[in-house]
N, C-alpha and C positions, 0 to 999 in steps of 0.2 A: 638270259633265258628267253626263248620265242615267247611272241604273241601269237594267236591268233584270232579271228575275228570271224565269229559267226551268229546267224541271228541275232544281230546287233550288240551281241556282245563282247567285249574283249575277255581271252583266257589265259591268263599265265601260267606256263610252265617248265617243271626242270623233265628233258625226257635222256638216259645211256641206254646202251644196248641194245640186244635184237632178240628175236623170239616173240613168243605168245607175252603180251603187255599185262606189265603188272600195274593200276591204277595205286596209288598211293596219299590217302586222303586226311591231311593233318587235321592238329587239333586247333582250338581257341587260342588264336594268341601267336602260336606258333608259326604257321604260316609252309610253305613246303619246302624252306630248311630245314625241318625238321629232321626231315628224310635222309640225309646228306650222306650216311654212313650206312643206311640200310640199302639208299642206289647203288654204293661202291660195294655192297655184300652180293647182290641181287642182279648185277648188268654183264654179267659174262653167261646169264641161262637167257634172260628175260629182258625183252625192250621194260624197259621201268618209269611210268611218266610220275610225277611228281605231282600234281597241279595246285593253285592256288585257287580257295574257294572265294566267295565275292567277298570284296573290299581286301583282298591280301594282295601284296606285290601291284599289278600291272591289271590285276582281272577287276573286270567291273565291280563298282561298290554295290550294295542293295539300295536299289530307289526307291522302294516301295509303290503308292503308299500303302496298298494291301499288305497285311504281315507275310513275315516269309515263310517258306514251309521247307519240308525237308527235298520232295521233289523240284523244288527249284533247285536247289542245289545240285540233288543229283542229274538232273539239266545238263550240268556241267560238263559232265561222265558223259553223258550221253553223246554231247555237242563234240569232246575232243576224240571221241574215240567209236565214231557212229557204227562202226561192225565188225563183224569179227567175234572172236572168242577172247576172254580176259578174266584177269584175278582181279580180287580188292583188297583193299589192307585199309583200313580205317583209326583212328583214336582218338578216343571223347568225341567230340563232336562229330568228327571226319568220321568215329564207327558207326554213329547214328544215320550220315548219309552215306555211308557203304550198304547198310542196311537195307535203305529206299533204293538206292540204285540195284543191289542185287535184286529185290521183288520186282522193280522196272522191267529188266533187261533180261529176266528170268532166263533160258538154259546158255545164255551167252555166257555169264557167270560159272566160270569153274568150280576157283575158290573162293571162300571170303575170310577175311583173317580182321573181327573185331578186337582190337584193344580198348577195352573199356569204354564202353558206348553210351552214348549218355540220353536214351530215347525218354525221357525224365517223366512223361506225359503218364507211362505204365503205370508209376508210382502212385499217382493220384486216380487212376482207373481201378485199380487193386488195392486199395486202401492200405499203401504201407504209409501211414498220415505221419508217423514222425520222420521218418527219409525225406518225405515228400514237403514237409514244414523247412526242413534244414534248408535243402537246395532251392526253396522256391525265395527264402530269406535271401539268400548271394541274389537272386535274378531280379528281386524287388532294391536290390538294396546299388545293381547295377545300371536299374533302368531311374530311381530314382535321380543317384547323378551324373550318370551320363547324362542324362536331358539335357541336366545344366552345365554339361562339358568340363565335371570334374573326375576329370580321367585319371588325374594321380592319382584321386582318394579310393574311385573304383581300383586301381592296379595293384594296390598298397592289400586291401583286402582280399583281391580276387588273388594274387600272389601267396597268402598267407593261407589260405584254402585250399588252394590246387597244391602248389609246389612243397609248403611244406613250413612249421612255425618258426619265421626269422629267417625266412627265404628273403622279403623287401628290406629289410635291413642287412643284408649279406650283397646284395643289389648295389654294386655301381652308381651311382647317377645317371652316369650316361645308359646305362642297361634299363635303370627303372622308367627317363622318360623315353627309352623305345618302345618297352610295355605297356607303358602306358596307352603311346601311339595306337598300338597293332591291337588293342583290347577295342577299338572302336567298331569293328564289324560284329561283336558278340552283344550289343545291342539287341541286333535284330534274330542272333541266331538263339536266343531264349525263345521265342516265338514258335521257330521249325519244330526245337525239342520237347516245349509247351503244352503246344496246342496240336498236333499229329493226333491223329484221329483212328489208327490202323489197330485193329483190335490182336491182340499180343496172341491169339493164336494163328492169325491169318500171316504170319511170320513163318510159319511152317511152308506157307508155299514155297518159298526162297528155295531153289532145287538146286544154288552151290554147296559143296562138305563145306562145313561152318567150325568154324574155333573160338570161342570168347577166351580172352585174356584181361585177366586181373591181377593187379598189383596185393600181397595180402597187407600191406599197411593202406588200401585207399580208402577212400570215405561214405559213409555208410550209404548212401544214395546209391554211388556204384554199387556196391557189393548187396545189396537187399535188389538193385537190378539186375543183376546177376544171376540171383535166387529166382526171379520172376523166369526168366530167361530157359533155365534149368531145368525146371519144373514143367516147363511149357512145351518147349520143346529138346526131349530127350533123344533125338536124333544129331542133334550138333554137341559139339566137342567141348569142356572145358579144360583149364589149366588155371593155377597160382604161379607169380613168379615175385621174385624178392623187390621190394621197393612199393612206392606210390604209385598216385594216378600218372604220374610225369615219367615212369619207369622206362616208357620206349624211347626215352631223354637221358634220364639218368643210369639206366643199366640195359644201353644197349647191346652188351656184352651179353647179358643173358634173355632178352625180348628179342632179336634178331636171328639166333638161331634158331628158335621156335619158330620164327616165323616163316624161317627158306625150310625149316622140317616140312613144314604145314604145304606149303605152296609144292615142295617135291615128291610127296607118298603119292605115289601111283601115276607119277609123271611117266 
């Protein structure tokens, strides 16, 4: 996969095709093979870049020491792809900084295609206190050993939350300490989705057509953010599709068509 190297920093990515760029911005963990099946859907309309957020692949790690935020991230966007017209596609984390990037980069933004976003900050702004207890337990319970660089014990839980009960024991060895590995940059990316500051209606300025996508088995912090989302602003689009949070993983069979739907109405 290219590097490039801008503003001192290196960015890795996977980029097929030609056309108007579709940015593609994975989730925790995942990394931007993620993507892998939704490039091969998507590169015969659309240049489609892939990219790796920091600490994934070859792109820079986060060095802090300031916490991260979610416009760091979407930095990234900005850096690989400095103009022109463009779509987003985001999940879990990646939707949260699709989010920041689309208000960045306002009418550059076509579309943006959320897959369950994880901007987790709402929850405790909007007092949904028991969502907001759940999720913030996983991010206390990751920073607690991560510090001490117990990544198995973090991957082992954070597997059994995200993916699904008897996901880590369904796990390989060799699968579980790559997990482990690639869990290290979600460290700092509790922080972006934390402590973000953007009050949930100023979300409306966002002037791309907008789609949120939810799994109906995922976990109640998505799905109450969801509600927020909905509620707030009724000019963007939602959808259910079968499966969890890891759905654009697991049932890309049915998350992928929606998504080239989404990105071709009124193309």
């Amino acid at each position: 996969m290219p590097v490039i190297e801008r503003d001192g920093l290196r960015i890795d990515y996977l980029e097929e095709g030609a056309g108007t760029p579709v940015v593609l911005l994975h989730s925790s963990v995942s990394g931007n093979r993620q993507w892998k099946r939704l490039v091969q859907d998507l590169k015969d309309r659309y240049q489609v870049i892939a990219l790796n957020l920091f600490g994934y692949g070859e792109t820079t790690p986060w060095r802090g020491p300031e916490p991260q935020t979610l416009a760091d991230q979407a930095r990234l966007v900005q850096l690989l792809v400095p103009e022109g017209p463009l779509n987003l596609v985001g999940h879990s984390f990646g939707g949260a900084v699709a989010m920041k990037a689309a208000a960045l980069l306002g009418s550059r933004v076509s579309r943006l295609v959320l897959l369950e976003p994880n901007p987790f900050y709402l929850l405790r702004a909007h007092r949904r206190d028991a969502a907001y207890a759940e999720i913030a337990a996983l991010r206390d319970f990751v920073r607690e050993h991560g510090a001490k660089g117990e990544w198995h014990t973090v991957a082992e839980r954070f597997a059994e939350y995200w993916n699904a009960s008897g996901a880590w024991q369904a796990m390989p060895e060799d699968r579980r300490a790559a997990f482990a590995r690639a869990l290290v940059p979600n460290y700092h990316e509790w922080d972006a989705v934390m402590n973000e500051n953007t009050p949930l209606e100023q979300w409306s300025a966002i002037r791309a057509a907008t789609v949120v996508l939810c799994g109906r088995a995922t976990r109640r912090p998505v799905l109450e953010m969801a509600e927020l989302l909905r509620g707030a602003l009724p000019h963007w689009s939602f959808a259910a599709v079968e499966g969890g949070h890891m759905a654009p993983l697991t049932h890309p069979d049915l998350v992928n068509p929606l998504v080239a739907k989404f990105l071709e109405k009124d193309r």
